[in-house]
C-alpha positions as CSV (number, residue, x, y, z in Angstrom):
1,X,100.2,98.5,-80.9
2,X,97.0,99.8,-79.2
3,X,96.7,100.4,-75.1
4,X,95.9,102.7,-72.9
5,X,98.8,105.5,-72.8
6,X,99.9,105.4,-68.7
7,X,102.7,107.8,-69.0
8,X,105.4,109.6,-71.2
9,X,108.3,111.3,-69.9
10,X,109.6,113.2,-73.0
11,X,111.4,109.7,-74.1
12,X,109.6,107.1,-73.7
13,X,105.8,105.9,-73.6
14,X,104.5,103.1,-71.5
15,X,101.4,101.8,-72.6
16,X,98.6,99.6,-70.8
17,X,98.2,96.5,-73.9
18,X,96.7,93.1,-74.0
19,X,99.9,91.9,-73.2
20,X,100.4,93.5,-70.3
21,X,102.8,96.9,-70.0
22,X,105.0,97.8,-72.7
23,X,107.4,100.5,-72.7
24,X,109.2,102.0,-76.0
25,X,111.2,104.8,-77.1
26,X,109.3,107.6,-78.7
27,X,111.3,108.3,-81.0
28,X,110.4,107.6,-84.6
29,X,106.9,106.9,-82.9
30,X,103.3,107.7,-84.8
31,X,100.6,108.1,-82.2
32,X,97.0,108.2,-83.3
33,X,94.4,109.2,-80.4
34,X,92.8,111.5,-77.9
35,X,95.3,110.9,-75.6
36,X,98.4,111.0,-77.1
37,X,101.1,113.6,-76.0
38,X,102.3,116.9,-78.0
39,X,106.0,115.6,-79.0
40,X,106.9,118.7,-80.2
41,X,106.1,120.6,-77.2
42,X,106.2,118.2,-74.7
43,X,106.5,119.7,-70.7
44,X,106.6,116.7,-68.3
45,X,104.0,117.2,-65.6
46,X,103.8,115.0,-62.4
47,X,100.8,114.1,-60.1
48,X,101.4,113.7,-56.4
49,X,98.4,112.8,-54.2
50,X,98.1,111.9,-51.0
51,X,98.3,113.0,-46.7
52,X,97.1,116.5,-46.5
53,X,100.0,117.4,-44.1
54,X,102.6,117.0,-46.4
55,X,100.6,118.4,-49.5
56,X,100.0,121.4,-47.9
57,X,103.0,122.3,-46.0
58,X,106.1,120.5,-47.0
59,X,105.9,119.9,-50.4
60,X,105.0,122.8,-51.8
61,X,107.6,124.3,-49.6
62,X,110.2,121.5,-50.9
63,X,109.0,122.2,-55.0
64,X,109.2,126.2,-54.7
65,X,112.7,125.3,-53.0
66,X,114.1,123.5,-56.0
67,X,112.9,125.8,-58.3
68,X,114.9,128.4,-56.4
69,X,118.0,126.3,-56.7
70,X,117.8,125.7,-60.2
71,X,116.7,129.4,-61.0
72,X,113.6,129.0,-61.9
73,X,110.2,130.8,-62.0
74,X,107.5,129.6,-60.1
75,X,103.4,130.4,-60.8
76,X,101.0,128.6,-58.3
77,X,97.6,128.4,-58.8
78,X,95.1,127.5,-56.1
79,X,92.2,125.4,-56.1
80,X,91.1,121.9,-55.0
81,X,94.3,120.6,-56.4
82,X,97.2,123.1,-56.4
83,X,98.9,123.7,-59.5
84,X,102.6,124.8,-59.6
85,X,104.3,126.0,-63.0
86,X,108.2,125.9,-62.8
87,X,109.5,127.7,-66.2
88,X,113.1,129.3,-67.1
89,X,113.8,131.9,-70.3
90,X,112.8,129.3,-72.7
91,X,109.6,128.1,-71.4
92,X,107.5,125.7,-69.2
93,X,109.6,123.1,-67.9
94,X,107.4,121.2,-65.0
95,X,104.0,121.1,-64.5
96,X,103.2,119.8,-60.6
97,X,99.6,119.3,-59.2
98,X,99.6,118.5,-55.6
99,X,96.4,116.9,-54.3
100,X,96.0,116.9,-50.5
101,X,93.9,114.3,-49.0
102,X,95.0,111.1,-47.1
103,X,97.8,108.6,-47.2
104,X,94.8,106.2,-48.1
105,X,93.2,108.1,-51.1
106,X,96.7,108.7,-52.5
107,X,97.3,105.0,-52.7
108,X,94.0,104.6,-54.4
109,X,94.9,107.3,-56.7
110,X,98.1,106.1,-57.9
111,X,96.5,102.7,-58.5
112,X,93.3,104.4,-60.5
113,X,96.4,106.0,-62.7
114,X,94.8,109.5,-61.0
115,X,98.8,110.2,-59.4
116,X,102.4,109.8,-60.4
117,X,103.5,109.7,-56.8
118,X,102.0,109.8,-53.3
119,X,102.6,111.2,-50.0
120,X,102.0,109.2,-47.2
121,X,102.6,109.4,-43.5
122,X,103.2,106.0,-43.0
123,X,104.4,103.4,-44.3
124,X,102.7,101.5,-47.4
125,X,100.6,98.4,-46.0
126,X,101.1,94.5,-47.5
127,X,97.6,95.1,-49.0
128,X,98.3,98.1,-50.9
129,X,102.1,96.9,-52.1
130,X,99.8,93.7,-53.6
131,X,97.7,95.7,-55.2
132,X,100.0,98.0,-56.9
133,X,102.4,95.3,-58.0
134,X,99.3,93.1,-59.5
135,X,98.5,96.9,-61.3
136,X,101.8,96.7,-63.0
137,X,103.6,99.5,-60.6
138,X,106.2,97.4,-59.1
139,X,106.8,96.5,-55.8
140,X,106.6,99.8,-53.8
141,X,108.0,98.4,-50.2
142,X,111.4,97.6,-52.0
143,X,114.2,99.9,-51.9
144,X,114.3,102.6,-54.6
145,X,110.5,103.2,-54.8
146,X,110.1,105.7,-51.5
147,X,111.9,108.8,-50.1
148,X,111.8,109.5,-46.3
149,X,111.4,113.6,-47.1
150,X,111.3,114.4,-43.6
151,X,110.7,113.1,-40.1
152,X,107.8,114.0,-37.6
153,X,107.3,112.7,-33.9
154,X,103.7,112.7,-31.6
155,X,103.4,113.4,-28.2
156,X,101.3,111.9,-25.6
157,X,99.2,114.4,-23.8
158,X,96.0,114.9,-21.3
159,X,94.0,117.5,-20.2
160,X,94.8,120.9,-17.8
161,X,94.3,119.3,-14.3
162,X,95.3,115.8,-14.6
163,X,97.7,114.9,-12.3
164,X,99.5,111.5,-14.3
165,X,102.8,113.1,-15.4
166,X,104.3,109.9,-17.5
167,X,103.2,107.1,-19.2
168,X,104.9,104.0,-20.9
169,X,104.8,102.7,-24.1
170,X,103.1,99.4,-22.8
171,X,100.8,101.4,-20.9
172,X,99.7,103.5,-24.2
173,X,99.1,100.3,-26.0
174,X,97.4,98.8,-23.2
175,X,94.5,102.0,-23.3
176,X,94.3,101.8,-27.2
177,X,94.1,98.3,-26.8
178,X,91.0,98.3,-24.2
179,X,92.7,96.8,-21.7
180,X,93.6,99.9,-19.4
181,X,90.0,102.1,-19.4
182,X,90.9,104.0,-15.5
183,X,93.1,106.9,-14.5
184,X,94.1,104.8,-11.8
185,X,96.1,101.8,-13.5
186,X,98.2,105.0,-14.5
187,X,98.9,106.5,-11.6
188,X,96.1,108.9,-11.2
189,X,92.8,108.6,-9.9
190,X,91.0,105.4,-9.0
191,X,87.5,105.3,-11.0
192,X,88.3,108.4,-13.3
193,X,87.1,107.2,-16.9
194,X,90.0,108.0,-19.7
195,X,88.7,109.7,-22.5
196,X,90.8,109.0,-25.8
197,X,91.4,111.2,-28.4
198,X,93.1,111.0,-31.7
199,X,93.3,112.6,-35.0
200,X,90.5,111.4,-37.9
201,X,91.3,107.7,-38.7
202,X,92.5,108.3,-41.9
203,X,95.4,110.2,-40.5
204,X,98.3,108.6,-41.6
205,X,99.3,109.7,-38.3
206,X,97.4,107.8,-36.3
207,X,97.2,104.7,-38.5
208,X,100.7,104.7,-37.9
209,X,100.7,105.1,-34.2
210,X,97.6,102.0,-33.8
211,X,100.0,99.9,-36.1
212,X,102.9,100.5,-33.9
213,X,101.0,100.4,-30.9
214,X,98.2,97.3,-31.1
215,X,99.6,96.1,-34.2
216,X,96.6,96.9,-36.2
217,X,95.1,100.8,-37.6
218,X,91.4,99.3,-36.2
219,X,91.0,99.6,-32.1
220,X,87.4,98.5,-30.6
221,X,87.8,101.3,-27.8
222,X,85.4,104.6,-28.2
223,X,87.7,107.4,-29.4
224,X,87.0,111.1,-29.9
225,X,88.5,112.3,-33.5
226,X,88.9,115.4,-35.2
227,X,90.3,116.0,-38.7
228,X,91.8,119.9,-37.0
229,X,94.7,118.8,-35.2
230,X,94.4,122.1,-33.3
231,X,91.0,121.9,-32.5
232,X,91.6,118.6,-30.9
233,X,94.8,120.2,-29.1
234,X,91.8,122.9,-27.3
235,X,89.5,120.0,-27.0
236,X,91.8,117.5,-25.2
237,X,93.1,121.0,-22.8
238,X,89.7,121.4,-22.0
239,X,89.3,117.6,-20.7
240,X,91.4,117.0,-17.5
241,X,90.0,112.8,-18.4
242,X,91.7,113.3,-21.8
243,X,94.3,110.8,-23.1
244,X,95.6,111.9,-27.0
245,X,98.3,111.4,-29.0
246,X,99.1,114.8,-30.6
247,X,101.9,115.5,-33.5
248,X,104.7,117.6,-31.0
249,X,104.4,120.7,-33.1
250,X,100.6,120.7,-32.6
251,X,100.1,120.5,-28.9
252,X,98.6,123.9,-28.4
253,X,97.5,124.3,-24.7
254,X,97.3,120.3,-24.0
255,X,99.6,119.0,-21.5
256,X,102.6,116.4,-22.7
257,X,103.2,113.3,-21.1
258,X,106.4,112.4,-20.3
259,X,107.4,108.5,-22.1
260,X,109.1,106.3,-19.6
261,X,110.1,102.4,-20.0
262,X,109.2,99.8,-17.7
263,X,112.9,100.1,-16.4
264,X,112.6,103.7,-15.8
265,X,114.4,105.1,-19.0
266,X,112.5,108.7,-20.1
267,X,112.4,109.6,-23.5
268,X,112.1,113.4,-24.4
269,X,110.8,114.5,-28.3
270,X,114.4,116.7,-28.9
271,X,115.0,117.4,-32.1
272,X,118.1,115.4,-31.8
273,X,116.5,111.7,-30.6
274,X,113.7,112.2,-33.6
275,X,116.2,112.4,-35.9
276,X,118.0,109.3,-34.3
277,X,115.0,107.8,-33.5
278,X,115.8,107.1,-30.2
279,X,112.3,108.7,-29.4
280,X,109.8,105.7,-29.5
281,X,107.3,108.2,-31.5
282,X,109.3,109.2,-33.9
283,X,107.3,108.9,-38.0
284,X,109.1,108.9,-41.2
285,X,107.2,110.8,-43.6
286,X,107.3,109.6,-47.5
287,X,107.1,109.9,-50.5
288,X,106.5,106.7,-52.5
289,X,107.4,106.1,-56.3
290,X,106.0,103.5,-58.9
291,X,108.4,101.6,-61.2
292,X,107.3,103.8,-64.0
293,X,109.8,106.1,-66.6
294,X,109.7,109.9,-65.0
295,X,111.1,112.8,-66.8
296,X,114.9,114.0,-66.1
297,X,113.4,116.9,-64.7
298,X,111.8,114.8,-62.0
299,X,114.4,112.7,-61.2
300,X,116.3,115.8,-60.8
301,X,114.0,117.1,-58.3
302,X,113.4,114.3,-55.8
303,X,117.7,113.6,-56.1
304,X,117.4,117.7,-54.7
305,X,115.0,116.4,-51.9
306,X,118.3,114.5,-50.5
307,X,120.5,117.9,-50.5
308,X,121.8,119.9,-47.6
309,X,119.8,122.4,-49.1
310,X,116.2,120.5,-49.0
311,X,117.0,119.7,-45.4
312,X,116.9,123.3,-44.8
313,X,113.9,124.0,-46.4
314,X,112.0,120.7,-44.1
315,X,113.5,122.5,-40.5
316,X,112.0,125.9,-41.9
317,X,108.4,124.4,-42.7
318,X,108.3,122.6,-38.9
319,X,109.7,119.0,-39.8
320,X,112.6,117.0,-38.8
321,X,115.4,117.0,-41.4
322,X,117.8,114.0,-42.0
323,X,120.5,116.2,-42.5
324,X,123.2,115.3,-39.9
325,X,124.2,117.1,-36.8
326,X,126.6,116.5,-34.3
327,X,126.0,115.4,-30.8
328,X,128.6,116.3,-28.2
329,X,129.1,114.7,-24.9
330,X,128.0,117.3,-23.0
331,X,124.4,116.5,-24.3
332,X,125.0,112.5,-23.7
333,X,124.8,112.8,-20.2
334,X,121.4,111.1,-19.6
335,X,122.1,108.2,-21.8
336,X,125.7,107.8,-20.1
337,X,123.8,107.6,-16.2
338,X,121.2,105.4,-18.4
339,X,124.1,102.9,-19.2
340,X,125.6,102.9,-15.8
341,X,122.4,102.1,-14.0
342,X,121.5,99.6,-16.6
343,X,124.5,97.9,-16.8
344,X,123.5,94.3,-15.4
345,X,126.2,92.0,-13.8
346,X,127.8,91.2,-17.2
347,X,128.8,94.7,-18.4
348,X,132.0,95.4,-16.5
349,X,133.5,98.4,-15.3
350,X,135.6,98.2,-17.7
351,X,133.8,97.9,-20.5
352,X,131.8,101.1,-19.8
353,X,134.9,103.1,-19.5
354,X,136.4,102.1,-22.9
355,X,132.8,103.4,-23.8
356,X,133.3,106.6,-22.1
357,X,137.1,106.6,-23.4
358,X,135.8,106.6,-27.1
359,X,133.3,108.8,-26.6
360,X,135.3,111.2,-25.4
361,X,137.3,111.3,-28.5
362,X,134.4,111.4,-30.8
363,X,131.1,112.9,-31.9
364,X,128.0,110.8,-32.5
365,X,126.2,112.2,-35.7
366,X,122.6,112.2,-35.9
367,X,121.9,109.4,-38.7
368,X,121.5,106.0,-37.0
369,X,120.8,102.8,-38.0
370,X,118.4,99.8,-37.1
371,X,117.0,96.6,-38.5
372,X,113.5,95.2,-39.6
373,X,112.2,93.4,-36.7
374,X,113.8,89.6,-36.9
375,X,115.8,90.2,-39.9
376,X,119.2,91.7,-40.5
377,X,118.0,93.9,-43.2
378,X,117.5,97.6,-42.3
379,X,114.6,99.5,-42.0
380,X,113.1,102.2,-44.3
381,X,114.0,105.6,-42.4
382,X,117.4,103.4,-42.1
383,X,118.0,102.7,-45.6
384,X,116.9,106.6,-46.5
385,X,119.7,108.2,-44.0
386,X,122.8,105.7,-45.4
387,X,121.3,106.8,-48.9
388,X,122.0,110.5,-47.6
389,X,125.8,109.8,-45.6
390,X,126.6,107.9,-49.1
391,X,125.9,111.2,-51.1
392,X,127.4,113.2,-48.0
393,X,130.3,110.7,-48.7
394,X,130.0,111.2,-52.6
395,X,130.3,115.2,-52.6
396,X,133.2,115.1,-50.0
397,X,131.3,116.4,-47.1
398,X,133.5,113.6,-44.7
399,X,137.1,114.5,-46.8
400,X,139.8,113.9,-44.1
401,X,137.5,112.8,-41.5
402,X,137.5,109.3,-39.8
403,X,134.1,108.1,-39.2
404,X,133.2,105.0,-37.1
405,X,130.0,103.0,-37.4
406,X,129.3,101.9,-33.9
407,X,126.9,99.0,-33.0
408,X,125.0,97.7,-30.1
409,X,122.7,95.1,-28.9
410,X,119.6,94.7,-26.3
411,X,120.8,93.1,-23.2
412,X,118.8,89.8,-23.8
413,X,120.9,86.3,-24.4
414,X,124.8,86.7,-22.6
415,X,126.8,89.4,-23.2
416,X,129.6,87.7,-24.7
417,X,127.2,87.2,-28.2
418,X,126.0,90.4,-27.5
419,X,129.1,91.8,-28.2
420,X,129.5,89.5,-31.6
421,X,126.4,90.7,-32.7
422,X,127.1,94.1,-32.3
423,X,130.3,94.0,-34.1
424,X,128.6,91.5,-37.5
425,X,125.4,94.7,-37.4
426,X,127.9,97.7,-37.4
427,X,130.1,95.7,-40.0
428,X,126.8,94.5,-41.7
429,X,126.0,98.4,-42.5
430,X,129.2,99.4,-44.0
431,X,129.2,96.4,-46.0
432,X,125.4,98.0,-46.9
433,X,127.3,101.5,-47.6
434,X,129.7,100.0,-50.0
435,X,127.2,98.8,-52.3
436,X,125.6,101.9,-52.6
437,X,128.9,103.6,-53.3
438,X,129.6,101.2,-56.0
439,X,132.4,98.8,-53.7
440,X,134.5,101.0,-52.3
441,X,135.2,104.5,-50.4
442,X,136.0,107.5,-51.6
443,X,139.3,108.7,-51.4
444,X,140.4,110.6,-48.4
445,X,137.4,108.9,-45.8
446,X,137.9,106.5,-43.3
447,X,135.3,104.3,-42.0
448,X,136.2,101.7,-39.0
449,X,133.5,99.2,-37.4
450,X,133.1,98.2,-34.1
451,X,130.6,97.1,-31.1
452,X,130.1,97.7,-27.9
453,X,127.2,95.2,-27.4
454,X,124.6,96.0,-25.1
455,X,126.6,98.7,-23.2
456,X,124.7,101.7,-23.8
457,X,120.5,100.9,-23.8
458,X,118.4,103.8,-25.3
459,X,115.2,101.5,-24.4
460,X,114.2,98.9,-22.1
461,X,114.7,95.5,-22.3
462,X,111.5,94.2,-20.5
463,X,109.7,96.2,-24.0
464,X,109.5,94.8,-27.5
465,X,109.9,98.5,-28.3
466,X,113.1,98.5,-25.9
467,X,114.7,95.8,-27.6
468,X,114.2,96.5,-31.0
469,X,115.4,100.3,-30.2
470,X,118.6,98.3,-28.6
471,X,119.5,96.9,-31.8
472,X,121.4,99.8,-33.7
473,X,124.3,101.1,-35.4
474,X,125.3,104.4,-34.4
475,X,127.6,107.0,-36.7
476,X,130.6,108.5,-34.8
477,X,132.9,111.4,-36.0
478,X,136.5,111.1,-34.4
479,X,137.8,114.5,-33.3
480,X,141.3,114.1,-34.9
481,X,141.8,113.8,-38.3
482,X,142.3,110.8,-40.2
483,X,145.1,109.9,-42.0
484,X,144.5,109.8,-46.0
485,X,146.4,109.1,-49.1
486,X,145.8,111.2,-52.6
């Protein structure tokens, strides 16, 4: 058989042919050619390419973390592409390169066979998953082939001077859009030119942020860019006509904007409603993975990313962790006066003091859950955190504990399907849970389902963003214990 080799993991080969990709055991294997791999003294090495912000802050932070849980020495070597060596008492047993550019190029490099994996700070686009599955690497916007590693949020800000304090979500897409160009339609100054400012357009970043915005990474407006996100924190200070979208740990002496809804509901970047998402500008961060054989070693190491311990290691290089933390009542005030003043004429009294009731006997937990827009299937940063509360599950993290999954709806369409709907999405993600626990709970955790329907709005209605924000299944730890059988 002759091809082009594409990888070997220390057990199989997989092999570019005629016929199309063919992968074989090694063993008992002659190989003739330049490339061929040293059997004998095989170390598996892995490629990852891709945005510059994760190459060069969190994953080499979340690679020398491993290798310190598995006790094992670590050499770097710097350059264009940094090198990491991770060896024990017998020898070399990864080889990592890390190459830092842009979501874009590592795409591009893991279809040019130049990566094994790629980092990426948004999410893969329809053209690129085409691509890659017509180049034999499987299709990469399917469950299984990305990791959400860590969570990151940006912040709208302006210049020293300006005196606009808030701005909506409709009202930022409006100004990317070209449809808002004047201070004044936001509250400021009538005839004051905005001046925009982003990060380079390559920044996965910002790609993200136009996508979610306009619906498309290309705007027609005139925008100042900078590849330094802290030189364009100085430059946007220095520009009381400045309007920017800056990532919240990078906001150096530029002023925030405060998000609001059209209905008057405020959202504030805490670490808590990133990790929930509740902030509208919250970004997964990824790491994407082609259906091709990796070594144990490496399969071993992005399972670690998942860990209590990883987490860790993202909160101490400035991201958002998935990990999950609780969040007390005494912290839920705003969203409980956000429910009450919300509440339209169909959500009774009542109903919001069974909500209270509950709540009162509970924790909510960080990890929430929401849906592709118009499907019932859930989203990527969704299907990443019930991947982590089924391994929290797995290593008895939740022994003798009684969780509740806890869904809700937007307030459009009567509140008497609202409530339905809210009960089939909370039941539709432990359903989801099971699966990946192989069809049934561990023993000694209780899970119970229920909906509250449109009770308790994060966003506002009158916004797509609102809606689809409205649309969730929360994760609720009951303060008592539950009652398990051995």
């Amino acid at each position: 058989m002759t091809g082009e080799l594409l990888s070997f993991d220390g057990r199989f080969l997989q092999l570019e042919t005629e016929a199309g990709v063919v992968t074989m055991k090694a063993d008992g294997v002659t190989c003739t050619g330049e490339s061929c791999p040293d059997f004998d003294n095989f170390v598996p090495r892995i490629r990852i390419s891709g945005a510059a912000r994760l190459g060069e802050l969190l994953l080499p932070a979340l690679i020398e973390g491993y290798a310190r849980s598995e006790g094992l020495q670590v050499e770097r070597e710097e350059g264009e592409i940094v090198s990491y060596s991770l060896s024990n008492v017998d020898g070399d047993v990864l080889e990592v390169t890390i190459r830092s550019t842009t979501s874009d190029q590592g795409f591009i490099d893991l279809l040019e066979a130049n990566a094994d994996l790629v980092m990426s700070a948004r999410e893969i686009r329809t053209s690129e998953v085409e691509s890659l599955r017509e180049a034999g690497l499987g299709h990469l916007d399917q469950a299984g082939h990305s990791k959400v590693i860590a969570l990151d949020s940006l912040v709208p800000v302006t210049g020293v001077g300006q005196s606009v304090q808030d701005v909506s979500m409709s009202e930022l897409a409006a100004v990317f859009a070209g449809q808002i160009t004047d201070w004044g339609a936001l509250g400021g100054q009538e005839g004051l030119p905005i001046h925009l400012y982003l990060p380079s357009d390559h920044s996965g970043f910002a790609q993200g942020l136009l996508e979610r915005l306009t619906g498309t990474e290309t705007v027609s407006v005139s925008l100042f860019r900078e590849d330094d996100t802290n030189t364009l924190a100085d430059v946007i200070a220095a520009d009381p006509q400045a309007l920017g979208v800056l990532p919240s740990r990078a906001l150096g002496s530029a002023v925030a904007l405060g998000l609001v809804g059209e209905c008057g509901l405020r959202s504030v970047p805490r670490v808590t409603a990133v990790k929930t998402e509740d902030y509208p500008l919250s970004f997964p961060l990824f790491v994407y993975i082609p259906e091709r054989p990796l070594a144990p070693v490496v399969d071993a190491m992005l399972d670690w990313f998942r860990t209590a311990d990883a987490q860790l290691v993202v909160r101490r290089a400035g991201f958002v962790d998935q990990g999950a933390v609780p969040i007390g009542l005494e912290v839920q005030g705003e969203r409980l006066a956000n429910a009450i003043l919300s509440a339209g004429d169909e959500t009774s009294l009542a109903t919001l003091k069974t909500l209270v009731s509950d709540m009162y006997t509970a924790v909510r937990l960080s990890p929430t859950f929401r849906f592709q827009e118009g499907s019932s299937d859930l989203d990527i940063v969704s299907r990443s955190s019930l991947m982590t509360l089924a391994q929290g599950l797995l290593d008895g993290r939740y022994y003798g504990q009684k969780l509740k999954l806890v869904g809700f709806s937007d307030g459009a369409g009567p509140a008497e399907a609202n409530q339905s709907l809210s009960e089939a999405r909370a039941l539709s993600v432990l359903n989801d849970l099971l699966v990946m626990l192989g069809g049934e709970l561990p023993s000694g955790v209780v899970i119970q389902t229920v909906g509250y329907g449109e009770a308790l709005p994060i966003g506002c209605d009158e916004s797509r963003w609102g809606r689809q924000v409205n649309r969730r299944v929360e994760l609720w730890l009951e303060n008592a214990p539950a009652q398990v059988s051995q």
